[in-house]
C-alpha positions in Angstrom: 0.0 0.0 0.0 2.1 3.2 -1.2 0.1 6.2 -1.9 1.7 8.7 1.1 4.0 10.9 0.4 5.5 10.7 3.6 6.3 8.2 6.2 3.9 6.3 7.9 3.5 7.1 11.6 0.5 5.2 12.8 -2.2 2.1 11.4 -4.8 0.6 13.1 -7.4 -2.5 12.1 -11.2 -2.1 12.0 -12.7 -4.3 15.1 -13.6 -6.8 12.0 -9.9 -6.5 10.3 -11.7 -6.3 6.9 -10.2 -2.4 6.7 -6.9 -0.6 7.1 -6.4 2.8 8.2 -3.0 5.1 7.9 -1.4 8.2 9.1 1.6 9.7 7.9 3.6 12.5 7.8 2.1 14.2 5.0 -1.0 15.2 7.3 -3.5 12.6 5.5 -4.9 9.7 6.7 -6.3 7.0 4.3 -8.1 3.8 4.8 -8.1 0.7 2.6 -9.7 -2.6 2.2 -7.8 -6.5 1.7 -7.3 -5.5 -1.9 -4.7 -3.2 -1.6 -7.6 -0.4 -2.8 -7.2 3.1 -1.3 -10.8 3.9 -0.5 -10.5 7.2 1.2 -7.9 10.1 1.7 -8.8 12.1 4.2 -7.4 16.0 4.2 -7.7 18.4 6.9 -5.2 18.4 9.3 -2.3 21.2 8.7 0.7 18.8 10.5 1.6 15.7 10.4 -0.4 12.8 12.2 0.8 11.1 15.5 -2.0 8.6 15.9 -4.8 7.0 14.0 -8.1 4.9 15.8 -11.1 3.1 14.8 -14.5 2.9 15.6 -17.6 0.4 15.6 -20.6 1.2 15.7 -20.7 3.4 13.9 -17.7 3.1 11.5 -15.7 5.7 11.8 -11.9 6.8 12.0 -10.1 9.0 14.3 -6.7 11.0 13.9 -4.5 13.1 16.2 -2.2 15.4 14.4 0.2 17.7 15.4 -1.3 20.7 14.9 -2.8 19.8 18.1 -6.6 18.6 16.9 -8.4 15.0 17.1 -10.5 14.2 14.0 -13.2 11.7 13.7 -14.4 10.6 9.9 -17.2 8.7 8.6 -15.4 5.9 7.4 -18.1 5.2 3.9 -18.1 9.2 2.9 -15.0 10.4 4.1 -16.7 13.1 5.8 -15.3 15.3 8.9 -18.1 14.7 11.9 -16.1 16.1 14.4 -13.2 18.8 15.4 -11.9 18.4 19.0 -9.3 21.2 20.0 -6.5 19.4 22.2 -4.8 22.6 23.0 -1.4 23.7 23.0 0.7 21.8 19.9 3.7 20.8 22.1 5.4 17.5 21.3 5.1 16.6 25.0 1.2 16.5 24.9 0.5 13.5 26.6 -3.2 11.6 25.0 -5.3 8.2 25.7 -8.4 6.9 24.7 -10.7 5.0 27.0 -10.4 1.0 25.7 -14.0 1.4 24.6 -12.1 3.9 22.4 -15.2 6.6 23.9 -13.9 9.1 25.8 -10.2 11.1 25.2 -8.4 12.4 27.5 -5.6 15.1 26.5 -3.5 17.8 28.2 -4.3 21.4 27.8 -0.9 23.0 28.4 -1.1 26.7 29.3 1.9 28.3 29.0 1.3 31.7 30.5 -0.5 30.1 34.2 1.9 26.5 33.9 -1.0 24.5 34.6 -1.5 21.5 32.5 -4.8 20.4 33.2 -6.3 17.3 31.3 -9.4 17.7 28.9 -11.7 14.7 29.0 -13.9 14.4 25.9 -16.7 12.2 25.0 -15.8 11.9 21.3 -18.7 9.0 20.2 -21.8 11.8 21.7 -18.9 15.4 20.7 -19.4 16.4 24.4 -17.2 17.6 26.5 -16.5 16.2 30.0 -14.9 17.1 33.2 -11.4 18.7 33.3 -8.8 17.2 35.8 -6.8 18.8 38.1 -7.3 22.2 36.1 -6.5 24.2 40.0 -3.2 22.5 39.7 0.6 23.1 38.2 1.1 19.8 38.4 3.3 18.8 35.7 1.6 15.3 34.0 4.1 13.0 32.8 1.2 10.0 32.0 -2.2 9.0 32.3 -4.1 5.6 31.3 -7.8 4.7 32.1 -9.1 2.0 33.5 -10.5 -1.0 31.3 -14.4 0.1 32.1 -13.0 3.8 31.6 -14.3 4.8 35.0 -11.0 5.8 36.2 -8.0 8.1 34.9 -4.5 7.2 36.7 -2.2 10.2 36.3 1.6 10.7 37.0 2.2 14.3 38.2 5.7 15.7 39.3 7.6 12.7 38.7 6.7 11.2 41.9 2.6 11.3 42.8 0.0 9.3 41.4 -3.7 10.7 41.3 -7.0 8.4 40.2 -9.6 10.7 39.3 -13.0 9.4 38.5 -14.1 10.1 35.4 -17.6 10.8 35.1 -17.4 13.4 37.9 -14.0 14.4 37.5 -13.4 13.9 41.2 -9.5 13.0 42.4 -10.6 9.7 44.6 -7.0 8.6 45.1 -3.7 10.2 45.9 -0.2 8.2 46.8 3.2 9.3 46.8 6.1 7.0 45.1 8.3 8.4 47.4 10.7 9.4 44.2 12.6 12.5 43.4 14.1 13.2 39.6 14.2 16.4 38.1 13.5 15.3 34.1 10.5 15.7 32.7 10.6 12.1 31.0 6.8 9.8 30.2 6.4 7.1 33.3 4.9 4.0 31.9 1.7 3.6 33.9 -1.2 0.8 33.5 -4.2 -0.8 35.1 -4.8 -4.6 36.0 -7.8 -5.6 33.9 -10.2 -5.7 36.7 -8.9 -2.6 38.0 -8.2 -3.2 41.6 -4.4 -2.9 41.0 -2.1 0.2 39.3 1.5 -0.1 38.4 3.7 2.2 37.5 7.4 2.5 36.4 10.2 5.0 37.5 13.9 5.7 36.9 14.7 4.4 40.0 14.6 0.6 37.9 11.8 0.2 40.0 8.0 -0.7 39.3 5.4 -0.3 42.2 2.0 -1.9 42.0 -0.5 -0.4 43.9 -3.7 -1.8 45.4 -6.4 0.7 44.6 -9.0 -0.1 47.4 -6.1 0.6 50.0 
């Protein structure tokens, strides 16, 4: 499959495999079937594109670019349903979608107060939902959701860990790793599948697992 004109940066599967769909750096995505056939190329974004998603139900595709905006397309017309604004374009924009691929979640860095508060968006329904920790300057170095997307684990400061609940955007959880560094580096951070455990890695070698109830 060749038709960029650029390098390929991200591909993902429909949920029945039957279609293809790729991002690259010439700011296009395209989607294609088993044949090798091109069936859409989809223009709109002004910089190149870091990540591209699919939904079911309806059938649609999803791109993050650069120029700091998420996409969704109807996958049969090719036509833009939705513009979500993900803030400042910074390279160090942290994003992750819920595994029901329903609700993003995005950093909004300000620059001016240096509070980086994270955007939660329903992007199925185009409504926005609660921001997190939007009273804080609390640097986020990595977030991931739990599997039924009711909770949002966040690294802040390179050493705290804060579960917010979703729905109400409510911080339920606060620990301290009890680690110091100074770099502003991503912390690998993930759920168990029934969500009663969190672990998370540092630069320390180290990886703590948390028990969420306690």
């Amino acid at each position: 499959l060749g038709d960029h004109q650029a390098s390929i940066s991200s591909l993902a599967w429909s949920n029945d495999s039957t279609y293809l769909a790729s991002g690259a750096l010439d700011s296009t995505v395209k989607t294609w079937d088993l044949h090798g056939r091109c069936l859409q190329t989809l223009h709109g974004h002004s910089d190149s594109i870091k990540r591209v998603d699919f939904f079911y139900h309806p059938a649609r595709v999803a791109s993050l670019s650069y120029d700091a905006t998420y996409r969704i397309w109807d996958v049969a017309s090719g036509q833009l349903l939705h513009v979500h604004d993900c803030g400042v374009s910074h390279t160090g924009a942290e994003v992750a979608l819920s595994p029901d691929l329903r609700i993003l979640a995005c950093t909004k860095g300000d620059s001016t107060t240096g509070n980086w508060p994270i955007q939660l968006w329903d992007v199925i329904d185009d409504v926005s939902l609660p921001t997190l920790g939007g009273d804080s300057a609390a640097r986020i170095r990595s977030f991931t959701f739990s599997g039924d997307a009711t909770k949002l684990a966040v690294i802040v400061n390179n050493n705290t860990v804060k579960i917010y609940h979703t729905e109400s955007g409510e911080c339920i959880q606060t620990v301290d790793a009890g680690y110091e560094t100074s770099d502003g580096r991503y912390r690998p951070i993930t759920f168990s599948n029934d969500a009663t455990r969190l672990a998370s890695a540092w630069d320390d070698g180290t990886i703590r697992v948390w028990d969420i109830n306690s």
